[in-house]
Phi, psi and omega in degrees: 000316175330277189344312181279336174291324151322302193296318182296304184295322149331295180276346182254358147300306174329289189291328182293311161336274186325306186299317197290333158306311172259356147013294209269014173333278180298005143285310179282317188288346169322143149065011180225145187322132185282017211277336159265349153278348171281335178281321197295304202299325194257005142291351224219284166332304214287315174307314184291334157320305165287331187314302197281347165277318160315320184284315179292329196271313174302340163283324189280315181294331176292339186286310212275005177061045151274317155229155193309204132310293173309322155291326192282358171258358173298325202290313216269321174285347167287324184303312203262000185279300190298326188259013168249318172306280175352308198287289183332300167331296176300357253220306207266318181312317193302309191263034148271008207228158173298170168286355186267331155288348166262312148350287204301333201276309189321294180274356167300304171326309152304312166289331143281014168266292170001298180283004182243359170286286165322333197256314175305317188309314189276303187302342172275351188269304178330311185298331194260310186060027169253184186305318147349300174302316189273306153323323171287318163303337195261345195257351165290310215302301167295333166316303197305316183285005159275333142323301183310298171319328172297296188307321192285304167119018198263138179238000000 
C-alpha cells in the first residue's frame, strides 16, 4: 500500500501542476497564446490514449497467465484511480476555456469514462474468468476506439 500512496502522491503533483498551469486561462486568454491549454489538452489525449492501450495490453498478458489476477486488478484499480483524477481536472479546468475547448474536455471526458469502463470489465473478468465477464470487456473494449479516434483526429 505505501507504493500506491507514493503513486497517488505522485499523480496529483502531477494534476496540481496542470491545474496550476491552466488556472490563469480565464484571464490570460484574450489576446494571448494558447499553448498551455493545447499543451494540457494533448497530454490528456496522449494518456487516455495510452490508458486504453495499457488496458489492452494487460488484457492480452492476462489471457497469455503473465499476470495474476490480483495484479491485473491491483493494476486496473490504479488505471481507474488516475483517470478519475484526471477526470476531475479536467472538470474543474472546462468552465475556464472557451466553448469549443470545452466540446474538447467533453469528449476527452466520454472517453475516460469509456477506458474506466474497460478496465472495471477486465478486473471483473480477472476475478472471475467467466464469459460473461469477458463479453462484457470485449464489448466495453470496442466501445472506446470511435471515441478515441474522434478526440485523437485518427481517421
Amino acid at each position: 500500500m505505501h507504493g500506491r500512496a507514493r503513486f497517488r502522491r505522485k499523480v496529483l503533483s502531477i494534476l496540481g501542476i496542470l491545474c496550476l498551469l491552466t488556472c490563469g486561462f480565464s484571464s490570460a486568454r484574450a489576446g494571448t497564446d494558447d499553448s498551455q491549454l493545447q499543451a494540457v489538452g494533448s497530454l490528456a489525449a496522449a494518456h487516455v490514449y495510452t490508458s486504453y492501450g495499457y488496458v489492452g495490453v494487460m488484457a492480452d498478458a492476462f489471457v497469455a497467465k503473465s499476470f495474476s489476477a490480483e495484479q491485473v486488478v491491483n493494476l486496473m484499480t490504479e488505471v481507474t484511480d488516475m483517470i478519475n483524477l484526471n477526470m476531475e481536472s479536467l472538470r474543474k479546468v472546462r468552465p475556464t476555456v472557451a466553448p469549443e475547448d470545452q466540446v474538447f474536455i467533453d469528449q476527452l471526458i466520454r472517453v475516460y469514462e469509456l477506458v474506466n469502463c474497460e478496465a472495471r470489465a477486465l478486473a471483473d473478468f480477472a476475478r472471475t474468468e467467466k464469459p460473461e465477464h469477458a463479453a462484457e470487456f470485449e464489448k466495453a473494449r470496442t466501445a472506446v476506439w470511435p471515441h478515441l479516434k474522434q478526440v485523437l483526429g485518427i481517421d
